[in-house]
Steps between C-alpha positions, in 0.01 A plus 500: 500500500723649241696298275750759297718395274898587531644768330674299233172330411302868488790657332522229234695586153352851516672785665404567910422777668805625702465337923417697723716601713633275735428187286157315454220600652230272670274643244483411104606785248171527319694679232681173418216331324511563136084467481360820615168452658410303827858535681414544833220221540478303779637213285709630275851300517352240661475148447233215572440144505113417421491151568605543874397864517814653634772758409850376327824716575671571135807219658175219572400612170831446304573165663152359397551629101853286557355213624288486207596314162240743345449862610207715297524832522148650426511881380332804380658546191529901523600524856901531549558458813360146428748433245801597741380285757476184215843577399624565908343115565665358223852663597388361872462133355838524317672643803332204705643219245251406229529509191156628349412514126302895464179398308282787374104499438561800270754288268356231263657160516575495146703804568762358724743391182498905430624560890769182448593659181586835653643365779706305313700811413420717795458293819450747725289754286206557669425818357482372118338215598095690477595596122628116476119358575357837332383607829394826385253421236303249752325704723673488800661798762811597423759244538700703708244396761590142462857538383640445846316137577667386181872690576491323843475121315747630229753630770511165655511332159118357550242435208270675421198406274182542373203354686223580310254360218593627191241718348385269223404231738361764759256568230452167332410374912193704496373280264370104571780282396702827322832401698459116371758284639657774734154510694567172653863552503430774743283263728205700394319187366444440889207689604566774805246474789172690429556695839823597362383575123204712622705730740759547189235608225347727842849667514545547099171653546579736772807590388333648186275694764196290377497561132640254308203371274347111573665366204837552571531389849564166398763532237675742792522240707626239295767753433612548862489189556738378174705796619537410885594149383710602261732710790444212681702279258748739454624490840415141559757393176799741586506308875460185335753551255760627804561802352390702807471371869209717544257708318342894511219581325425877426114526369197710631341418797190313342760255347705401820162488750499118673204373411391490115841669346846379425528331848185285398706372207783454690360244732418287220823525300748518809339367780826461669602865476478793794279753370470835664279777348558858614298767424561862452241665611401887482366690810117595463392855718267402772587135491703399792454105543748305326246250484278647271768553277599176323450172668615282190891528510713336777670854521321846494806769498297886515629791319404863391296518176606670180179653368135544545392473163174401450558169320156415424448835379744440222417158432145608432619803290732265305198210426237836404812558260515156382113471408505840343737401247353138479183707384694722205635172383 
């Protein structure tokens, strides 16, 4: 079965390839992905449902993000053609009738006065908005990637905010009782089920290829968790306040899975709120189930991959780095 997306949704806000002639073919363009690698696999452009273990069209898949009050989009943060697919749902969603505030993982919530501030005097700037949060200087791909999520609220006169902890606290959570009163005003007083808690210090683990030292696993977690909770609240307040009819959330994949992540948080601070989380998900050579891929969104949508870097690789070359200088000192 092959679920392709249409060309609008493939084209995107890049430039296409010219049709062929005659129109659209039966078959994709593989040259319309912006990622390079994994193009033609098997699932490539498609789209799956875990829970009942079936394929979605892109139209089923659009009309379930609507019917949500809360839509997470999990990314890759370096892969483009996820962020034109994040801005193309949002655009969907406004063309469909809500009214959804744009939250960002990669934008602190104490930085969302500095995006009312610019906006203020250029409502529709997208473009200066990055240099508006500092975007540059915090690590993140280029904002051009994300630019066009943000210029599809703006266009449509939407907010758009920060979601995330600011750093201070993000640090000051890794310790016992370092975020003091916020702790509990993030709900973290209430302990998360130890199913739940182990599989989320497994995954910290794994996702620093099985090197991060004993002593810091905790304090990681704490932090994911304070940060989860505090996206979370973010788009829990805007709907409460009725400044949005719905909600977006643009964050890695590890912070929009169902389980343990922002969606866990969610249940407890809007239990009365649609949640839908939809993953992005890169193509893997040789693996062809969509199954094995990732059963903890509602919403698995494939795509090509941008790189094969060896991530493990550099994250042990950076930590060798780390100690070496730790030693000089």
């Amino acid at each position: 079965m092959r679920i392709l997306a249409p060309l609008w949704l493939l084209c995107g806000l890049a430039a296409c390839a010219p049709l062929p002639p005659g129109g659209a073919s039966s078959e994709p363009d593989h040259a319309r992905w912006l990622s390079p690698l994994g193009r033609t696999h098997p699932l490539a452009g498609k789209i799956w449902e875990p829970g009942p273990g079936r394929f979605l069209t892109v139209e089923e898949t659009l009309a379930r993000l609507a019917a949500a009050d809360i839509a997470l989009l999990g990314e890759t943060h370096d892969n483009a053609d996820h962020h034109r697919f994040q801005a193309l749902m949002v655009e969907s969603l406004i063309r469909r009738g809500k009214r959804p505030v744009v939250a960002f993982e990669m934008i602190d919530r104490d930085l969302t006065p500095s995006i009312a501030l610019h906006l203020a005097v250029n409502p529709k700037d997208g473009a200066g908005l990055g240099a508006a949060v500092g975007w540059a200087s915090r690590g993140w791909p280029d904002w051009n990637l994300y630019r066009p999520i943000a210029q599809a609220a703006l266009n449509a006169g939407l907010p758009v905010k920060g979601a995330n902890l600011p750093r201070a606290l993000t640090r000051a959570s890794a310790q016992p009782n370092g975020l003091g009163p916020e702790w509990a005003r993030l709900g973290l007083d209430a302990s998360m089920p130890e199913t739940l808690l182990a599989a989320l210090k497994r995954d910290l683990n794994l996702g620093h290829c099985g090197m991060l030292p004993e002593p810091t696993l905790e304090p990681m977690t704490r932090s994911q968790r304070a940060r989860d909770a505090a996206m979370a609240l973010t788009l829990a307040e805007t709907l409460e306040t009725g400044e949005a009819t719905a909600a977006v959330l643009i964050a890695g994949a590890g912070h929009a899975r169902a389980d343990y992540a922002v969606p866990y948080h969610l249940r407890r601070m809007a239990p009365d709120r649609k949640v839908l989380s939809l993953a992005l998900v890169e193509v893997r050579d040789g693996e062809t189930d969509p199954a094995g891929y990732a059963p903890m969104f509602d919403l698995v949508w494939f795509t090509a991959r941008a790189n094969d870097t060896d991530h493990c690789a550099d994250l042990a070359r950076r930590m060798k780095k780390k100690a070496d200088e730790g030693k000089k000192e």
